[in-house]
C-alpha positions as CSV (number, residue, x, y, z in Angstrom):
1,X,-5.3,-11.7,14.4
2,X,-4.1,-9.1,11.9
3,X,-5.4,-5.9,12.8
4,X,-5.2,-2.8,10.0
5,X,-5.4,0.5,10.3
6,X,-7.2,2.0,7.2
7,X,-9.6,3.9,5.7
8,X,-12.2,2.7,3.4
9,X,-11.6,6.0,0.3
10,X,-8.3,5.4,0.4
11,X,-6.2,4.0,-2.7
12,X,-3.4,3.1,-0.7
13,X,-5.4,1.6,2.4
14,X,-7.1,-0.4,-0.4
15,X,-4.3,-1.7,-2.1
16,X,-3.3,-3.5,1.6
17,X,-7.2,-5.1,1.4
18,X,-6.5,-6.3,-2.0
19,X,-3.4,-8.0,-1.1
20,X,-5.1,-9.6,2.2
21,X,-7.9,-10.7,0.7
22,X,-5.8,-12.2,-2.3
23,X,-4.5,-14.1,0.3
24,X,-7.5,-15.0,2.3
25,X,-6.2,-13.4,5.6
26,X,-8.9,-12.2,8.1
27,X,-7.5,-8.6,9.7
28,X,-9.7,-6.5,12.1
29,X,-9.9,-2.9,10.3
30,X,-9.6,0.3,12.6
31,X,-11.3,3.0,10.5
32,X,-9.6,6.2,10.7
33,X,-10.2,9.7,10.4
34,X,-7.1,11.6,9.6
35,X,-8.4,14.6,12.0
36,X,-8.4,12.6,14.7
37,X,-6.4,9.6,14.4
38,X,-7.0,6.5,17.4
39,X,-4.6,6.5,20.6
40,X,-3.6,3.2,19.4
41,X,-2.4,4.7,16.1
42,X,-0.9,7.4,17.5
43,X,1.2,5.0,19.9
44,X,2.0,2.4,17.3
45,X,3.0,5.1,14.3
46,X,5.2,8.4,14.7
47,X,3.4,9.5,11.8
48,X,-0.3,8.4,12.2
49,X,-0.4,7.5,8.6
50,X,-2.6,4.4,7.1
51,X,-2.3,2.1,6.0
52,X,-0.5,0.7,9.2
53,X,-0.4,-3.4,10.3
54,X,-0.1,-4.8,13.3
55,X,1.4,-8.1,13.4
56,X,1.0,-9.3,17.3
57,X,4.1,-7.6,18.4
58,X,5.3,-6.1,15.1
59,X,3.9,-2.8,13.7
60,X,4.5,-2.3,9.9
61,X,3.5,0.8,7.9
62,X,3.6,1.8,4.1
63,X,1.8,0.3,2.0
64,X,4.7,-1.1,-0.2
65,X,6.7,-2.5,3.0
66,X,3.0,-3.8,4.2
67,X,2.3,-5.9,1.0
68,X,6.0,-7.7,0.9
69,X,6.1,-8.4,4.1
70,X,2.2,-10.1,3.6
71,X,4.0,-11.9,0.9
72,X,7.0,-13.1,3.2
73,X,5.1,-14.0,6.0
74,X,1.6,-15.8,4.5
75,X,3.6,-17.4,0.9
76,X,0.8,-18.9,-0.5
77,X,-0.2,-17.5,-3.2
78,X,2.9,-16.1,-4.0
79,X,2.4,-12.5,-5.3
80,X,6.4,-11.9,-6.0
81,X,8.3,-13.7,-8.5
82,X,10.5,-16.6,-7.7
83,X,13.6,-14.8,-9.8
84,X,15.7,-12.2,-8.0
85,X,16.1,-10.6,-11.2
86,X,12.2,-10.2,-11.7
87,X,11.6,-9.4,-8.3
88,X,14.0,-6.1,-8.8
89,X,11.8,-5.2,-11.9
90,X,9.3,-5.7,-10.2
91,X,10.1,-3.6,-7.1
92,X,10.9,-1.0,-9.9
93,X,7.9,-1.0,-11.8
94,X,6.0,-0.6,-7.9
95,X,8.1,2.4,-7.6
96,X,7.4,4.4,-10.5
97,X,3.8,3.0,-9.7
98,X,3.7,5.0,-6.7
99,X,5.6,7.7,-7.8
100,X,3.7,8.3,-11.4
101,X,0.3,7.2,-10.1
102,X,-0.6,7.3,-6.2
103,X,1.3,10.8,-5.6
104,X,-0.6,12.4,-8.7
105,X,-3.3,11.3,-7.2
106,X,-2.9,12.8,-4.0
107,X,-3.1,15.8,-5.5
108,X,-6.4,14.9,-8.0
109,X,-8.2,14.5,-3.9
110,X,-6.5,17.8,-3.2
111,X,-8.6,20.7,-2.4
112,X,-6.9,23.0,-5.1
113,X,-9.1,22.9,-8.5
114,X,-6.2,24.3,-10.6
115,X,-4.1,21.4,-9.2
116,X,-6.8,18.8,-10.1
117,X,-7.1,19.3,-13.3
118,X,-2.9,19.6,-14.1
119,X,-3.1,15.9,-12.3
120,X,-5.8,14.9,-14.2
121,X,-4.2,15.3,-17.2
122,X,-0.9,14.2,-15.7
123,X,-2.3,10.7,-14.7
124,X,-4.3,10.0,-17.9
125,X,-1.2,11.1,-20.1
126,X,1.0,8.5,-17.6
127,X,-1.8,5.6,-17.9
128,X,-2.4,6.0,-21.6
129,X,2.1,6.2,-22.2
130,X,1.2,2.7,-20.3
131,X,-1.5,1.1,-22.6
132,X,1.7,-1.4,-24.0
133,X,2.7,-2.7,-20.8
134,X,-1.2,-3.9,-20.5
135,X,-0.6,-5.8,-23.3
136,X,2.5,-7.5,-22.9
137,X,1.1,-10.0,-20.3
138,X,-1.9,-11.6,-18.8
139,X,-1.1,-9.5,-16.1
140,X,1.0,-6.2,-15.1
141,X,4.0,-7.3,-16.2
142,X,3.6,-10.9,-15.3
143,X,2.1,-13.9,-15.9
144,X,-0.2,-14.4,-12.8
145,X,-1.9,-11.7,-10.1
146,X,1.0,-9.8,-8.2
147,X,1.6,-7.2,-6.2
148,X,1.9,-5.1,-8.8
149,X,-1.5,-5.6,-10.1
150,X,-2.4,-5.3,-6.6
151,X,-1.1,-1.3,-7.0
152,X,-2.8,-0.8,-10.2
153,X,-6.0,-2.1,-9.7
154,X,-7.5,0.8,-7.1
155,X,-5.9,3.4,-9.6
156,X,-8.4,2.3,-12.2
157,X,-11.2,1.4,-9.8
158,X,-10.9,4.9,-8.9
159,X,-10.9,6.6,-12.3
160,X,-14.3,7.6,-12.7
161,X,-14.3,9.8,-9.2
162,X,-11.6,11.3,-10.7
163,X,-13.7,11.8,-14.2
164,X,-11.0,9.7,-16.2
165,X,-12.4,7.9,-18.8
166,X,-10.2,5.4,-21.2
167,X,-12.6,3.3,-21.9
168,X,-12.4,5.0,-25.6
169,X,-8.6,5.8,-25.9
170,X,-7.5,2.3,-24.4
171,X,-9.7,-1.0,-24.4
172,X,-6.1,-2.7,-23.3
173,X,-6.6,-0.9,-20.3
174,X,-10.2,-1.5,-19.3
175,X,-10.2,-5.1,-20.4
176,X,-7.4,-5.7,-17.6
177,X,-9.9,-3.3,-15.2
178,X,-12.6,-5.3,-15.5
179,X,-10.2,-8.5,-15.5
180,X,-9.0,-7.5,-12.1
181,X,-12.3,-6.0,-10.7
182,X,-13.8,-9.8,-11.4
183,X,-11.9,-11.5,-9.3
184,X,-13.4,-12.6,-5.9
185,X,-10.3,-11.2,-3.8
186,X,-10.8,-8.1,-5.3
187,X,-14.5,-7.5,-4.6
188,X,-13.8,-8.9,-1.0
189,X,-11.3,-6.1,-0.6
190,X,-13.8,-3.2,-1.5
191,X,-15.2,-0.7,1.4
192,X,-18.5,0.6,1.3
193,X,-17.4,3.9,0.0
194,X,-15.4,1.6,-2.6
195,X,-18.3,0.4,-3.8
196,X,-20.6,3.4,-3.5
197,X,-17.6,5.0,-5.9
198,X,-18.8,2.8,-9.1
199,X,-22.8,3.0,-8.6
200,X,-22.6,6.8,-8.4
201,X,-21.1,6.7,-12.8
């Protein structure tokens, strides 16, 4: 048994579901509060951040290292391409992902208001200089679900708590959304407070 340490608001936490769920893996989840983190966590990760895995004698934590080593170990479906060539683009396009997109919005949950509202902007700007890529594909950047999509899919999920709205400025954009909030996986992967996030609009 796969056993995840998480929390059920967080984007990166939920990208981990997505990807487990994608792949039909049951995992017992360890809810955390960050104040006061489990012994277990504390034993298993020097820095007591989620998401963290436990693979029977293996602990693995980052999200990104967490999701390709999901994909190594449990291959089918496949969520990395077959190419080494497109697997590098890949890996880059997850990297500006979490650089452009997840630490922004780290700060739009910050405490700071001034802060917010520069990320706010900051992230819708960055989605919106993206609208093309949605386009390109039946998928981010590829032609069937992958990890990638896996990354960008709680970004959106989460853009009306954050009072983002592109429905207007980028139908590209929300017809993936709703593309990838359809799928069974996805729903599967969603905590309560994932949910409750959507019926408060």
């Amino acid at each position: 048994m796969l056993t995840l340490f998480s929390r059920g608001d967080d984007s990166r936490c939920h990208r981990v579901r997505l990807v487990l769920a994608e792949k039909a893996l049951e995992a017992h989840l360890v809810e955390v509060d960050p104040a006061h983190p489990p012994e277990d966590l504390i034993d298993l990760n020097p820095y007591q951040t989620v998401p963290t895995l436990v693979d029977r004698e293996l602990v693995v934590y980052e999200p990104g290292i967490i999701c390709e080593y999901l994909d190594e170990r449990f291959p089918h479906p496949a969520l990395t391409p077959a190419d080494p060539a497109a697997r590098a683009q890949s890996r880059v396009a997850l990297r500006r992902i979490e650089q452009e997109w997840y630490v922004v919005a780290d700060v739009i949950e910050g405490t700071e208001r001034r802060e917010r509202e520069r990320a706010r902007k900051q992230l819708t700007e960055s989605l919106l200089a993206a609208e093309p890529l949605f386009r390109l594909r039946p998928w981010f950047l590829a032609d069937q679900f992958s990890l990638l999509d896996a990354a960008v899919a709680p970004i959106l999920w989460r853009l009306p708590r954050w009072e983002i709205d592109l429905t207007a400025t980028s139908p590209a954009i929300e017809r993936y959304a709703q593309k990838c909030f359809a799928r069974p996986a996805f729903r599967a992967s969603l905590s309560r407070a994932e949910q409750a996030m959507r019926r408060q609009r």
